[in-house]
N, C-alpha and C positions, 0 to 999 in steps of 0.2 A: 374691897372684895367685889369683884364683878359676877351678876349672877347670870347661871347659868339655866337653859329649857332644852330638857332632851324632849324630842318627838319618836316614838315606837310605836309598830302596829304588833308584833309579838311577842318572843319569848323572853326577849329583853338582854341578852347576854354582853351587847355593845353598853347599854344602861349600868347593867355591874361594873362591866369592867371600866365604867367613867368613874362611877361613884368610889370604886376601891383605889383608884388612882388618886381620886381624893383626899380618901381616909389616907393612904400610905403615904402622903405625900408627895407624890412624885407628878402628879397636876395640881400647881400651887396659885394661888390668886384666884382662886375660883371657887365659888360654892352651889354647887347642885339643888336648885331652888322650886324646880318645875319641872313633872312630867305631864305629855300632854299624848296621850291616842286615841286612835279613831274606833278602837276595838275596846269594847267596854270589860272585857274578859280578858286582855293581855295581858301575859305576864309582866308586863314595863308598869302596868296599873297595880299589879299585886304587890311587886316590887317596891315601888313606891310609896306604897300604903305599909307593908312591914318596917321600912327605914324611915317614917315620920315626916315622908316630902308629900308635898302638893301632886296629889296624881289626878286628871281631870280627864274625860271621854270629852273629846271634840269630835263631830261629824256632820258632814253635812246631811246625813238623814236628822240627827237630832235636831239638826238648825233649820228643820221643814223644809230640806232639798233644796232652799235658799242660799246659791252662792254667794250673793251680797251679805245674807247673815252671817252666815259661819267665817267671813274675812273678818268682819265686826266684830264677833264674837273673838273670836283668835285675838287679835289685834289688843280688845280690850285685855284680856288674859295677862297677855305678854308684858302690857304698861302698867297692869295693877301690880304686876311681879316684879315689876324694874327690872324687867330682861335684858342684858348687856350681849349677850350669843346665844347662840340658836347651834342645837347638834342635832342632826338626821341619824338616827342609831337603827335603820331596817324598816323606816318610815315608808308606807305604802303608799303613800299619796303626795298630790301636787300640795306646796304651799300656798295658799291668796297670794294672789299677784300684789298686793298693796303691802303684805307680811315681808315678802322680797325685798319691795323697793325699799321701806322702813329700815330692813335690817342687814341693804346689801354689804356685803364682804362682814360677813359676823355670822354668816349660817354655812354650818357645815355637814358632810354628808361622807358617809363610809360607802365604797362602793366595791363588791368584791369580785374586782378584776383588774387588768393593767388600764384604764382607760388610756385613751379613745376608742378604745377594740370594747366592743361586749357592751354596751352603755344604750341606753336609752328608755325606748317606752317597752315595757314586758321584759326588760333585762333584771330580773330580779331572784334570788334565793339559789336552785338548783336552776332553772332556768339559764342563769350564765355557764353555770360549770359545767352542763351538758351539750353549751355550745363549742364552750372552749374544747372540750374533748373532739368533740364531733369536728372541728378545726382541724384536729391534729397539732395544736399548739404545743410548743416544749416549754413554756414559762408562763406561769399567771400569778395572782398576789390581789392584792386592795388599796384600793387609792382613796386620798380623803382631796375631797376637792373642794371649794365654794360653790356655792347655791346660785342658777342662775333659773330663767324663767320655764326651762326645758330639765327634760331629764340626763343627767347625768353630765354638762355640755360646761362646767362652772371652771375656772381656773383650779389647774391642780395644785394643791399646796406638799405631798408626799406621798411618794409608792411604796410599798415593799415586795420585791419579787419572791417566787418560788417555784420549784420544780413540780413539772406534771409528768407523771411515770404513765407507762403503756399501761398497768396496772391497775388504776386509777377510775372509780366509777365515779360522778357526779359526786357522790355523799361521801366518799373518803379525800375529795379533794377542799366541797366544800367544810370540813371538820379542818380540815391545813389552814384553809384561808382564813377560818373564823379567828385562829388564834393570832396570826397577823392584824386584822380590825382591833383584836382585843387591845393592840399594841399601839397601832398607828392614829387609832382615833383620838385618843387622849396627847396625844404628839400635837394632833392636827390646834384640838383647841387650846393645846400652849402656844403655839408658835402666834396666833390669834389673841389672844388673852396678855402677852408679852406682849405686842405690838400696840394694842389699845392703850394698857398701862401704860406706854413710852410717848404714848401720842403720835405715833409711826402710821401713817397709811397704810392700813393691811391690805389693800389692791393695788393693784401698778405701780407698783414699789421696786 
């Protein structure tokens, strides 16, 4: 069984819907072992704590604004858990660069747009889908990609498209895309999860 560390700065709804893919069966070979956010009031921490998992506040304010610590820190976390994958489930923040290189092609990240369009530093929440709108785009959706040193910039591993109506405010689009994530993230960490199991190079493959 390989274990799994979601990382959430909020409401947590990418977090459920891993964990219910769990329970249901339908993400197998995995067990949901560790939540970790930066937000000591997130629902990913309440979450965690009603369903009997490890839910831990990591931040670098807690770590005394100490980037070396809070990599430490993290780092130790991840190895006392025997973390095998790493999932980004609305994660606000960069990982330690050293967390990266440890666990590269094994960390994965929901992003809700078509990447390479809409991705980067401030591309986050309603902030995309007010872009997308303001584009004029007729198609968007969420991509699960790997974890690279930048935001959003990691190998794609799956899209799911969907239609943007003229209609369409920021908050009725991002509520479409959420339930695409809901779908594709738990994908992302099979297709990952399958490949470690087989001993298959899950990068450049």
């Amino acid at each position: 069984m390989l274990h799994l560390a979601v990382f959430a700065s909020g409401h947590g709804s990418n977090l459920e819907a891993i964990y219910n893919s769990i329970e249901n069966g339908l993400l197998k070979g995995v067990e949901l072992t560790l939540v970790i956010s930066n937000n000591s009031t997130s629902g990913a921490i309440a979450f965690a704590k009603a369903k009997h998992i490890s839910g831990i506040h990591l931040s670098l304010l807690k770590c005394n604004n100490d980037p070396k610590g809070l990599e430490d820190e993290t780092l130790r976390i991840l190895e006392n858990a025997k973390i095998d994958i790493i999932a980004l489930a609305g994660y606000m923040k960069k990982l330690p660069a050293e967390v990266i290189t440890k666990y590269r092609g094994r960390i994965v990240n929901v992003h809700p747009a078509l990447l390479p369009e809409f991705g980067g530093e401030g591309m986050y929440g309603l902030n995309v889908h007010k872009a997308v709108i303001a584009a004029q785009k007729k198609h968007s959706g969420a991509s699960v990609h790997f974890v690279e040193g930048e935001y959003d910039t990691g190998k794609i591993i799956l899209q799911e498209f969907c239609s943007v109506f003229e209609t369409d405010t920021p908050e009725l689009l991002a509520e479409r895309i959420k339930k695409i994530e809901h779908r594709i993230l738990p994908l992302g960490i099979q297709i990952i999860a399958d490949k470690i199991s087989n001993k298959v190079p899950v990068i450049n493959t």
